[in-house]
C-alpha positions in Angstrom: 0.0 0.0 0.0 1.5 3.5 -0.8 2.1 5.8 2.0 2.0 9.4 2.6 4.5 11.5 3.4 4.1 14.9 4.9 7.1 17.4 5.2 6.5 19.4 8.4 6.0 22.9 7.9 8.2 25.6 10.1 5.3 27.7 10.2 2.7 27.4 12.5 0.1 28.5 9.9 1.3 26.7 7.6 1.5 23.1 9.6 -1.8 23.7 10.4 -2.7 23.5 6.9 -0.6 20.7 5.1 -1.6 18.6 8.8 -4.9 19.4 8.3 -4.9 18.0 4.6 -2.2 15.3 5.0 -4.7 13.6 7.3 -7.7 14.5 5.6 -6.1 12.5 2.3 -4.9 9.8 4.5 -8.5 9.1 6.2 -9.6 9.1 2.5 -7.4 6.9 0.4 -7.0 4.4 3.8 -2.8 5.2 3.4 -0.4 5.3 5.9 0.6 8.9 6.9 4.6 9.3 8.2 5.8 12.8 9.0 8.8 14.0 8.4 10.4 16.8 10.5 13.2 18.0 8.3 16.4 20.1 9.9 17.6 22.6 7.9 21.3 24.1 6.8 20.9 27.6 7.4 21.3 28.6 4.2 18.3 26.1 3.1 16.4 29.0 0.9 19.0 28.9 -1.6 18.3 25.5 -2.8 14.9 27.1 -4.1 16.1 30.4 -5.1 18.4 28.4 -7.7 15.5 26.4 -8.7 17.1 23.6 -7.5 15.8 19.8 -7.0 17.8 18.8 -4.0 18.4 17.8 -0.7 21.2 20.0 0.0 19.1 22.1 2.0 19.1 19.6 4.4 21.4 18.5 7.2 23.1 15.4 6.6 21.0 13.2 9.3 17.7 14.7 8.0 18.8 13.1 4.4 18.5 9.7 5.7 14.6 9.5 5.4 14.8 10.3 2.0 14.6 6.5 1.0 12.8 4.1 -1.0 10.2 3.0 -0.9 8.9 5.9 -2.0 5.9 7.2 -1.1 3.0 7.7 -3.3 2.2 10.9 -2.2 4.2 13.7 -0.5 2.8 17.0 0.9 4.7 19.9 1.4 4.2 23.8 2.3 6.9 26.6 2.5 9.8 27.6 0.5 13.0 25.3 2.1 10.7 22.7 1.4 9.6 22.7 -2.8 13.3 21.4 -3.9 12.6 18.4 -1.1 8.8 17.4 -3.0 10.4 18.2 -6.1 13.4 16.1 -5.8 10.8 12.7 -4.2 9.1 13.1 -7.5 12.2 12.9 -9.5 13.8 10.6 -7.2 10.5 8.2 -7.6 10.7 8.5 -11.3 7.5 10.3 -11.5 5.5 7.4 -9.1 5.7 9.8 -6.2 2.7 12.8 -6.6 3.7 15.9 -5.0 1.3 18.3 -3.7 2.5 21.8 -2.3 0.2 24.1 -0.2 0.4 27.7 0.1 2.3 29.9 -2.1 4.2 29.1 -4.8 7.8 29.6 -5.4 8.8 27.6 -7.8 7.1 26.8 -11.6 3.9 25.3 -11.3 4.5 23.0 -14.0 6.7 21.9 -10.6 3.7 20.3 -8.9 1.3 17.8 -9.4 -1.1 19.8 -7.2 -0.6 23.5 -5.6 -3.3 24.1 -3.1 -3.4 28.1 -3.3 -5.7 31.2 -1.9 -6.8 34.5 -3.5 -3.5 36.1 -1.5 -0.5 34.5 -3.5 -2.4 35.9 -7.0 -1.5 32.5 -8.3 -2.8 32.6 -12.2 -5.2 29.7 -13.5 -3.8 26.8 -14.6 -4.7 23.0 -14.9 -2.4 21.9 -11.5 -3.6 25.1 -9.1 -6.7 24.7 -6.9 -7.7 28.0 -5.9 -9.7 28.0 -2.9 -11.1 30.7 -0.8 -9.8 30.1 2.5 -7.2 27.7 4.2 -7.6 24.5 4.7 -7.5 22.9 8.6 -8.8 20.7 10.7 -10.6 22.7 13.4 -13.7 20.7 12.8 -16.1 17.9 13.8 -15.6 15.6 16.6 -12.4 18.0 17.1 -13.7 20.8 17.5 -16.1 19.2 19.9 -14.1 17.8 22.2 -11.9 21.0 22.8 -15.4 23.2 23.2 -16.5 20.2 26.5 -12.9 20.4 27.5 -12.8 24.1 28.2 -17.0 25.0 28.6 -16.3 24.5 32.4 -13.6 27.2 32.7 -15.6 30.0 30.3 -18.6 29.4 32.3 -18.5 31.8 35.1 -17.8 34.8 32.4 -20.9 35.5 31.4 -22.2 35.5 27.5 -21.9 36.5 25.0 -18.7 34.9 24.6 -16.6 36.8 22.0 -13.3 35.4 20.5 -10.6 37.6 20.2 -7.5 36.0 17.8 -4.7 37.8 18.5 -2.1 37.2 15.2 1.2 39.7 14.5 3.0 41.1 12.0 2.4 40.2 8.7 4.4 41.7 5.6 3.7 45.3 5.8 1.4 45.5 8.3 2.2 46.0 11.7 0.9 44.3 14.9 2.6 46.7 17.9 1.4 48.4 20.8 -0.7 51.5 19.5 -2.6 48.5 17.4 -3.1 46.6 20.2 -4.4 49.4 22.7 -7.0 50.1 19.4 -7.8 46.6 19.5 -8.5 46.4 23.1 -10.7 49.7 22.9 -12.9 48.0 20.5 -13.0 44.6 22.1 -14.1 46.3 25.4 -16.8 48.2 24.2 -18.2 45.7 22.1 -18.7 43.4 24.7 -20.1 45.9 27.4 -22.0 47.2 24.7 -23.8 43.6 24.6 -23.0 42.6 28.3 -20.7 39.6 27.5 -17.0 38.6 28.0 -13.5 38.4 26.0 -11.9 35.3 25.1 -9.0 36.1 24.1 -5.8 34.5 22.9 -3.2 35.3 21.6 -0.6 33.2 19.1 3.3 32.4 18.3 3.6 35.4 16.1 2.4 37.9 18.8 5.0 40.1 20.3 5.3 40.3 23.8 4.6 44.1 24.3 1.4 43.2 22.8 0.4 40.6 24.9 1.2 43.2 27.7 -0.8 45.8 26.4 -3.6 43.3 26.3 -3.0 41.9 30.1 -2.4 45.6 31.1 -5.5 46.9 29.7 -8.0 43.9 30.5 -6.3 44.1 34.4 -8.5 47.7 34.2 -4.4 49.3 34.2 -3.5 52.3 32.0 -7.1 53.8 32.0 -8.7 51.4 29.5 -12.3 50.2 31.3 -11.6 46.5 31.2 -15.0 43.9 31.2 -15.1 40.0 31.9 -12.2 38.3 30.0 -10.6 35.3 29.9 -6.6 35.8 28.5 -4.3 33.3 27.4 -0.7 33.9 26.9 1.1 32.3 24.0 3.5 29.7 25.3 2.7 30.7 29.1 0.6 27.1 29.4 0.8 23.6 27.7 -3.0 24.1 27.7 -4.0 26.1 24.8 -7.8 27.1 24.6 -7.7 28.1 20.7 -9.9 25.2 19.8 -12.2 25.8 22.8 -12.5 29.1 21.6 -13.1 28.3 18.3 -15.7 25.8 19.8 -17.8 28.4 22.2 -17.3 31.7 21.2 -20.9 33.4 19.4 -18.8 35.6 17.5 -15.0 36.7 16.7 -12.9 39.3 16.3 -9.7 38.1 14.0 -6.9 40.6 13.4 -6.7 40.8 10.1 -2.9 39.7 9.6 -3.8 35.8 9.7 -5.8 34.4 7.0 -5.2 30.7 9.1 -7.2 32.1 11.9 -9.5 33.5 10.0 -10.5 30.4 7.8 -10.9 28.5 11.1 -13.0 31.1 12.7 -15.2 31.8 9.0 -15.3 27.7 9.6 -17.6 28.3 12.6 -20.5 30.1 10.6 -20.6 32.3 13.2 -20.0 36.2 13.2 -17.0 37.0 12.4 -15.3 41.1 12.9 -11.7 41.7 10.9 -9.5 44.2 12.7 -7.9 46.5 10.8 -4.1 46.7 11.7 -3.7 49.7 9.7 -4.3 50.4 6.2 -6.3 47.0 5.3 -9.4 48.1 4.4 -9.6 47.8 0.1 -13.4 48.4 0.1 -15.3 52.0 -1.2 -14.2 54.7 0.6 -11.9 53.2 2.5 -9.2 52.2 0.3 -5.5 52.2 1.9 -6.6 54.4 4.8 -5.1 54.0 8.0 -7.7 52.6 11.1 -5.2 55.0 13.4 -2.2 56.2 14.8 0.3 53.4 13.3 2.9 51.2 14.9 6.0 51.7 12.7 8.5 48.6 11.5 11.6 49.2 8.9 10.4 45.7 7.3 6.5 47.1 6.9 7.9 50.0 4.9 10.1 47.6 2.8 7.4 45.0 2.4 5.4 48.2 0.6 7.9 49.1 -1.5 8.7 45.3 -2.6 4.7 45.3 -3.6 4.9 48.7 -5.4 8.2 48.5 -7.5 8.9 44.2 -8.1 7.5 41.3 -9.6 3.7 40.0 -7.8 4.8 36.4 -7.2 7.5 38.0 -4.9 4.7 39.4 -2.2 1.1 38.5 -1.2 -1.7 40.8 -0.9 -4.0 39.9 1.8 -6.6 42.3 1.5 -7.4 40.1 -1.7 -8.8 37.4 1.2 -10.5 40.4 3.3 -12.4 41.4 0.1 -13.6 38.1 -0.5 -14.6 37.8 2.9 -16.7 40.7 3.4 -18.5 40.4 0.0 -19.4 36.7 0.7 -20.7 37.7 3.8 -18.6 35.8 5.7 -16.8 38.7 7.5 -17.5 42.1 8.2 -14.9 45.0 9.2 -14.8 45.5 13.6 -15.9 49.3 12.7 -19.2 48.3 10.8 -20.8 45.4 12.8 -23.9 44.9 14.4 -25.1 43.6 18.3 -23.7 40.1 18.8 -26.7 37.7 19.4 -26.1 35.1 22.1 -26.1 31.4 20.6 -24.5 29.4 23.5 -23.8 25.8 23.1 -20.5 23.6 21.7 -21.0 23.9 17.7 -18.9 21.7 16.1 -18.1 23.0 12.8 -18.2 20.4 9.5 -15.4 19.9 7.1 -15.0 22.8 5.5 -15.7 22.9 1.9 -12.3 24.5 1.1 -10.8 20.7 2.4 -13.1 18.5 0.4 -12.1 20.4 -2.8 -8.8 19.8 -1.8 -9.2 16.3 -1.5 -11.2 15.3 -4.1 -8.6 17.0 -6.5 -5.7 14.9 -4.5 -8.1 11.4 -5.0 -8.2 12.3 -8.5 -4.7 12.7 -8.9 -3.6 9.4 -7.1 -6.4 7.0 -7.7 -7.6 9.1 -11.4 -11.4 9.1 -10.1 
């Protein structure tokens, strides 16, 4: 029987996504799934940037799984890791299908499969699924089980319960301090407005003197009026609520920086609020302007200038996914929504249809049905 190999991600988004599908294929072929944790040279990009189909990237004890049998299907996401799929399927003599997730780097005559979203601007072509959100697999029986694990601790805070998903920087926008005290202003009243709580977490790209900002504010310090909250700390606990907030919540608030978070939230088919981190906002009479006083970063301002002056495939544009977001109706902007409505209850979300595309299109590729 052929197996499945997935290539870890060094991202978190991104291992949340190829996880989420490498499982997902494996539950519906009936394949064994092995994971591969690769460890990198540090000069690993290069590999790719010389369009290279190699292993070199890799240290030398890392190289060893790289053996027959080879696998009938490999799954990969993030730059150090197309010259690794791209050499299994060369290595295999073609038996080995490789499917990348994500964006892009190399030509995508390159993949059997590239799993893509509206951010990457990846053109049509025969080998590209372009879906409108990420892929994971915050859902079902999950999903479920995170929502009874943590109901018990949310339930002296009382409801509404509203998610707050607390991402970071993000190419050139920037997640500081004056974002997050704008953030926490609009949590606040949001819930007081409605007489519910914050749940709020935050994640491994948040920097610290956000997360203080947050605990500062929500401890009733530095004159912001502070309501019923719950706060987790990246990294502070082996217990992570995400999923139990994902499960609970009866509506979000998603900073707009993390289009992961925000598929799994969208997932829910509850509310869901993007915060602006500055300059996000594409729709009429809105476009480029800044939500506030802005946070400044030397690699925001290059990030803008790489998008301006050089070629697309070198960026992404997220606003691409906000747009998409708001006109399906699956999102709306912090600054325009409405009274959150009280739903309480463990929801677990189905498979999202972003997944099953993804696949079907792999079952079609391996089996040809």
């Amino acid at each position: 029987m052929p197996a499945i190999w997935l290539i870890d991600a060094y991202r978190a988004g991104e291992r949340g996504q190829v996880r989420a599908l490498a499982e997902a294929a494996a539950s519906e072929l009936a394949w064994p799934l092995e994971t591969i944790s690769p460890e990198y040279r540090p000069w690993a990009v290069w590999p790719h940037l010389l369009r290279q189909t190699s292993l070199a990237g890799l240290r030398r004890r890392s190289r060893r799984a790289f053996t027959a049998p080879w696998p009938g299907l490999v799954i990969t996401a993030g730059v150090r890791n197309e010259p690794l799929g791209r050499w299994l399927r060369e290595a295999s003599g073609g038996m080995t299908r490789y499917v990348h997730v994500g964006k892009p780097w190399g030509p995508l005559d390159a993949f059997d499969l590239l799993v893509t979203t509206p951010q990457y601007r990846v053109p049509a072509h025969p080998r590209v699924l372009h879906n409108e959100l990420t892929v994971h697999g915050l859902e079902g029986r999950r999903l479920q089980r995170a929502g009874e694990t943590w109901a018990a601790r949310f339930a002296p805070l009382p409801r509404p319960w509203i998610g707050v998903l607390v991402g970071g920087d993000s190419g050139p926008y920037t997640l500081g301090p004056r974002a997050a005290s704008r953030l926490l202003e609009q949590a606040v009243a949001r819930a007081r407005d409605c007489g519910g709580s914050l749940l709020v977490t935050t994640s491994a790209r948040t920097r610290p003197a956000v997360t203080e900002v947050l605990e500062r504010g929500l401890a009733g310090s530095g004159g912001v009026h502070t309501c019923p909250h719950f706060l987790h700390r990246y990294g502070a606990s082996p217990d992570n609520p995400y999923a139990g907030i994902l499960a609970l919540a009866d509506a979000f608030i998603v900073t707009g920086d993390s289009i992961a978070m925000l598929s799994e939230a969208c997932g829910t088919g509850r509310p869901v609020a993007l915060f602006d981190l500055g300059g996000m906002r594409r729709d009429a009479g809105m476009a480029g302007t800044a939500a506030g006083p802005q946070d400044p970063r030397p690699g925001a301002a290059l990030y803008r200038l790489l998008m301006r002056w050089f070629p697309q495939e070198l960026s992404r544009d997220i606003t691409l996914v906000h747009r998409a977001l708001v006109e399906a109706n699956l999102a709306e902007w912090l600054e325009d929504v409405g009274p959150v409505v009280a739903a309480p209850g463990v929801r677990a979300a189905a498979r999202s249809a972003d997944l099953e595309r993804a696949v079907a299109r792999i079952r079609s590729l391996v089996l040809g049905t």
